[in-house]
C-alpha positions in Angstrom: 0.0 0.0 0.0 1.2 3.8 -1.2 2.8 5.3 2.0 -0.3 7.3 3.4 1.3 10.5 4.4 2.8 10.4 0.5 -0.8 9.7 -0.7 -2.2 12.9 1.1 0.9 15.0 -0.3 0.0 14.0 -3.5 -3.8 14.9 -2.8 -2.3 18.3 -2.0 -0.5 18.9 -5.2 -1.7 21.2 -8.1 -3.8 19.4 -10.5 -4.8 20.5 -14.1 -7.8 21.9 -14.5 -10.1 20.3 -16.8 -13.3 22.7 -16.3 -12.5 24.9 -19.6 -11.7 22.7 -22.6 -10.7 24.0 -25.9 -14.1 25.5 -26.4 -13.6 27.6 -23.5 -9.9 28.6 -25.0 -10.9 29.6 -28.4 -13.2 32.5 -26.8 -9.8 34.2 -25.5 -8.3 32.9 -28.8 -10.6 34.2 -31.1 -12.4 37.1 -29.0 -8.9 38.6 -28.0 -7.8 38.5 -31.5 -10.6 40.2 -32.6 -11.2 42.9 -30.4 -7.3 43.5 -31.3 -7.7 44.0 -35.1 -11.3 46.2 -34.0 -8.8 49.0 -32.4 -6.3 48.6 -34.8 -8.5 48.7 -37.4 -9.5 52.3 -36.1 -6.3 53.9 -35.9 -5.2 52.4 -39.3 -8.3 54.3 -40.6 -7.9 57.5 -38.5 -4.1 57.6 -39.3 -3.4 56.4 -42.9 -7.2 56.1 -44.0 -7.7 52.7 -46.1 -9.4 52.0 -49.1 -13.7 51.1 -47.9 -13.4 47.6 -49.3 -10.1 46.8 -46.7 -12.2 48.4 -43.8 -15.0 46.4 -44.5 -13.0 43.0 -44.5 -11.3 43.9 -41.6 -14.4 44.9 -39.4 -15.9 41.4 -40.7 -13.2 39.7 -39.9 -12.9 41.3 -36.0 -17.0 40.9 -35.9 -16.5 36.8 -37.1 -13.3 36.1 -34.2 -15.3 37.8 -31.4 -18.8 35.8 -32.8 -17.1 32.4 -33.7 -15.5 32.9 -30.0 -18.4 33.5 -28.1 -20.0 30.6 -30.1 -17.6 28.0 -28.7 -17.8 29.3 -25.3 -21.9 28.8 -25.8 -21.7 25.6 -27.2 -19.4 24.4 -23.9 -22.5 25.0 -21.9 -23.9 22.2 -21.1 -27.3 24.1 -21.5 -26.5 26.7 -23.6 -30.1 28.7 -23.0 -29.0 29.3 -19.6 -25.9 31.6 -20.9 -28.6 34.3 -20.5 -27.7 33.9 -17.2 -24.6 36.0 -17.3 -26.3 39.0 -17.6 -27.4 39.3 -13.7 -24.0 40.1 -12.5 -22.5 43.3 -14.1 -21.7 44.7 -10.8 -19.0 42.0 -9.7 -18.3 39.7 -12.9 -16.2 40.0 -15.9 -18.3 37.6 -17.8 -21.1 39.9 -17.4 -18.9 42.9 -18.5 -18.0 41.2 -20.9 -21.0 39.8 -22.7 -22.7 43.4 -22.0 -19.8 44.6 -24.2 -20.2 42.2 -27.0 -23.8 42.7 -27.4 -23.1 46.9 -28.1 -19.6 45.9 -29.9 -22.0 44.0 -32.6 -24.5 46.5 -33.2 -22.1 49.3 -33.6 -19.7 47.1 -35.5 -22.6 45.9 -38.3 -23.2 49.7 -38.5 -19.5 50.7 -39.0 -20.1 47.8 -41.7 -22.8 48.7 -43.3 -22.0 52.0 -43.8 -18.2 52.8 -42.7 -19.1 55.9 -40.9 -16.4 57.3 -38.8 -18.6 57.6 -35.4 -19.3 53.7 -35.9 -15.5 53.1 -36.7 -14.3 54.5 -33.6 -16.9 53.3 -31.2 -16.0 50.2 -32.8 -12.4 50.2 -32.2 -12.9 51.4 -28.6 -15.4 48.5 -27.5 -12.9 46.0 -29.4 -10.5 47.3 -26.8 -13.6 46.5 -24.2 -13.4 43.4 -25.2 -10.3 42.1 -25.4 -9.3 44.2 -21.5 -12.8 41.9 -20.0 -11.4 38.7 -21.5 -7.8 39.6 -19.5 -9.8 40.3 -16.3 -11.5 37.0 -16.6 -8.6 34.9 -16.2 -7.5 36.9 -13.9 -10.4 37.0 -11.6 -9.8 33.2 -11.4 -8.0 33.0 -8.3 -7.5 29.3 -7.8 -5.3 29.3 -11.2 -2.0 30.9 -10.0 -0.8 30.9 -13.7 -4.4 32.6 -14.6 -4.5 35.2 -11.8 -0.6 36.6 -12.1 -0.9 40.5 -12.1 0.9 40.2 -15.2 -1.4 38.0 -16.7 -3.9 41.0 -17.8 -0.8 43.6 -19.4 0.3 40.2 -21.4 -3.8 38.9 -22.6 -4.2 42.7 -23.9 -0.5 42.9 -25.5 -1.3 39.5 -27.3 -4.4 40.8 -28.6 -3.5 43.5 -30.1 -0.1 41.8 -31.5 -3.0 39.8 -33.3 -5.1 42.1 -33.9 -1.6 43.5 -36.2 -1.1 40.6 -37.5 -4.9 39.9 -38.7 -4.8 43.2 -40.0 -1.3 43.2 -42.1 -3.0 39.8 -43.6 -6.0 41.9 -44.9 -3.8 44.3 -46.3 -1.5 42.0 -47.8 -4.1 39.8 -49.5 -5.8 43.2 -50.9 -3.1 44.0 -52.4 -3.0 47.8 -50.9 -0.3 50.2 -50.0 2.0 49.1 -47.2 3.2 52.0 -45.7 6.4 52.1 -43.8 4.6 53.3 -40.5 2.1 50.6 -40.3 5.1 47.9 -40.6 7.0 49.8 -38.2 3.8 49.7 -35.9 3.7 45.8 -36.3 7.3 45.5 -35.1 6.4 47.4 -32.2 3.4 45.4 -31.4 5.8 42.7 -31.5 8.0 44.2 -29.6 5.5 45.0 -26.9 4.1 41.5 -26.5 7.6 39.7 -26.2 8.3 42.1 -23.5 5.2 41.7 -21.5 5.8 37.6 -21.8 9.0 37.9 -20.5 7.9 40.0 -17.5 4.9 37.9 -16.7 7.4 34.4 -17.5 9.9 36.4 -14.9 7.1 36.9 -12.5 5.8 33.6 -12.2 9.6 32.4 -11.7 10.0 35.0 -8.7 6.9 34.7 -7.3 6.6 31.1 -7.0 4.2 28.9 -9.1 3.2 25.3 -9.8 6.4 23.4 -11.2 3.8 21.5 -13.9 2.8 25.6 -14.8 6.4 26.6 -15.0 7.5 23.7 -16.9 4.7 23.9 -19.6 5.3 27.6 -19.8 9.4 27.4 -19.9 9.1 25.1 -22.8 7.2 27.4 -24.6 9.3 30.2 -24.1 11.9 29.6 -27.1 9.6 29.0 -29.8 7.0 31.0 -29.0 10.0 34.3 -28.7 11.7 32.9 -31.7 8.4 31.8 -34.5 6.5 34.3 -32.8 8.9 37.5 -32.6 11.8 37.0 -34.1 11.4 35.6 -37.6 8.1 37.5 -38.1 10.3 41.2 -37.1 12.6 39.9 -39.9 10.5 39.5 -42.2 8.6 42.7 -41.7 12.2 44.3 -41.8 12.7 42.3 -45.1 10.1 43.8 -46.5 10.7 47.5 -45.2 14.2 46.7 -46.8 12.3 46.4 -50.4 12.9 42.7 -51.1 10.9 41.0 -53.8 7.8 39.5 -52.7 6.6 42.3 -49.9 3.1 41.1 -49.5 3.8 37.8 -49.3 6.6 38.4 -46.4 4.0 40.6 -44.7 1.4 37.8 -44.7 3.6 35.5 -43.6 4.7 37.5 -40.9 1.2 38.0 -39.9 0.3 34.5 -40.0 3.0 33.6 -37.3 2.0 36.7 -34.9 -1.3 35.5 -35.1 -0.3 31.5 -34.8 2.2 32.0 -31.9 -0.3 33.8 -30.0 -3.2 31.6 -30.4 -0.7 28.6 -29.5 0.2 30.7 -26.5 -3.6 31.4 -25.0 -4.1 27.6 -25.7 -1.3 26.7 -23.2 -2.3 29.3 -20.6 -5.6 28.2 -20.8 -5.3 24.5 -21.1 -1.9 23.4 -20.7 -0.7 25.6 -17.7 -3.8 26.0 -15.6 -3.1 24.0 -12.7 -4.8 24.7 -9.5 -3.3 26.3 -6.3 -3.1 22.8 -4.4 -2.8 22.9 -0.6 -0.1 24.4 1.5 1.4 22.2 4.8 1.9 23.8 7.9 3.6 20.9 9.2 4.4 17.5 7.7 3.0 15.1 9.7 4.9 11.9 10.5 3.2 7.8 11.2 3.7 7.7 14.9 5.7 9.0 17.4 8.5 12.2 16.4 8.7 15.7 14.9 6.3 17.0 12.7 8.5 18.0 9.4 8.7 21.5 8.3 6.1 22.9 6.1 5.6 22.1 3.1 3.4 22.9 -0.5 3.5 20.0 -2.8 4.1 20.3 -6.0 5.2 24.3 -6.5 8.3 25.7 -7.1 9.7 27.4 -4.1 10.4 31.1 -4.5 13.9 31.7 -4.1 15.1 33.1 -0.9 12.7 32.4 1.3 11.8 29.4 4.2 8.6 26.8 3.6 8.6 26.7 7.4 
């Protein structure tokens, strides 16, 4: 028989989370990524103005991410009718902000559609942003999933997006064959830029602050290929293309395609892969008979370094 005391450790180690399945992730996969290339969308528009048949793809394509998200999420329910549900709790839940949001985000966004006026464009853009900052409060506000509710988490869900969002949006462009301007490449290597920063501050503050060692390994053997397919060939190839090489649009896409890729890989493993629970902490190890309680002890995290368990 399994020593009892290493029976009740191993009751008291994180477990994964099976709750949310991938239905659950492709809302933040989608949504995110939609309510990204919303706001970008607008200050493409305000800024460098594009031509009404590129708006209109791109504001279909922000309005199918956010829908085809919130679909999956429905469709998780186990009755879906009761998702009306959600509506009762603006005051305290994100899921409520959230779904408040999307219902005003899709009325102004068929209007901006329909009939690309400016006032619909912005009010777009700014409830895209709505969005995608709800969906990063969510995870957040689940406080049993220490790799969910990292202050870090929300900086990193919105910088994702709106890399996303960029590369959704450079696709559009590239595939419709219209201008790209320097600025809006630069503006992609920035968003770039941004998101691989705010991963390796949140990766940094898991690390410090203690987390999980089945979180910290998932999320440590993302780290390279998610910086280098994600960041680093996609900046070349945006610079490629700045640089006037042959093929421009395709290099673009291309680069879009692995912004986009990365960070959909990425919410998948924070969602799915990484989301083990908080476990239970040991004040004292206890012992079979007579002797000295051990020290304390919390199965199955990574001690933060520097600091005493007991």
């Amino acid at each position: 028989m399994k020593n009892p005391i290493l029976r009740a450790a191993n009751l008291a180690a994180p477990k994964q989370q099976r709750n949310w399945d991938w239905r659950a992730a492709s809302n933040f996969i989608a949504g995110g990524a939609g309510g990204g290339l919303l706001l970008l969308t607008l200050l493409a528009v305000s800024l460098a103005g594009f031509a009404p048949e590129v708006t209109r793809s791109a504001i279909l394509l922000g309005l199918m991410l956010i829908g085809g998200g919130l679909t999956c999420v429905w469709f998780e329910i186990g009755r879906p009718w009761r998702a009306l549900n959600v509506y009762r709790h603006f005051s305290t839940s994100w899921m409520t902000r959230e779904a408040v949001v999307a219902l005003v985000l899709f009325s102004f966004g068929a209007l901006a559609l329909l009939t690309l006026h400016p006032v619909f464009v912005v009010v777009s853009g700014i409830l895209g942003l709505g969005f995608l900052y709800s969906q990063a409060r969510i995870l957040a506000a689940n406080k049993g999933i220490p790799a969910w509710r990292h202050p870090r988490s929300i900086a990193l869900m919105v910088a994702t997006g709106l890399a996303e969002g960029g590369g959704f949006l450079a696709c559009v462009v590239a595939i419709s064959s219209a201008a790209l301007a320097a600025p809006a490449l630069l503006a992609l290597i920035a968003l770039i830029a941004i998101r691989v920063w705010f991963w390796k501050a949140y990766l940094g503050g898991m690390v410090a602050d203690g987390a999980p060692d089945g979180a910290l390994r998932v999320l440590s053997g993302l780290d390279s290929r998610f910086v280098v397919l994600g960041h680093v060939l996609p900046a070349l190839a945006v610079t490629a293309a700045l640089a006037g090489m042959p093929g421009r649009a395709g290099l673009v896409f291309a680069a879009g395609i692995m912004v986009v890729a990365s960070g959909w890989f990425l919410k998948y493993t924070l969602v799915r892969r990484a989301a083990f629970t908080q476990g239970l902490a040991l004040s004292r190890l206890p012992v079979r008979g007579r002797g000295p309680a051990g020290a304390a002890t919390k199965p199955g995290w990574k001690a933060v370094p520097g600091t005493k368990t007991g």
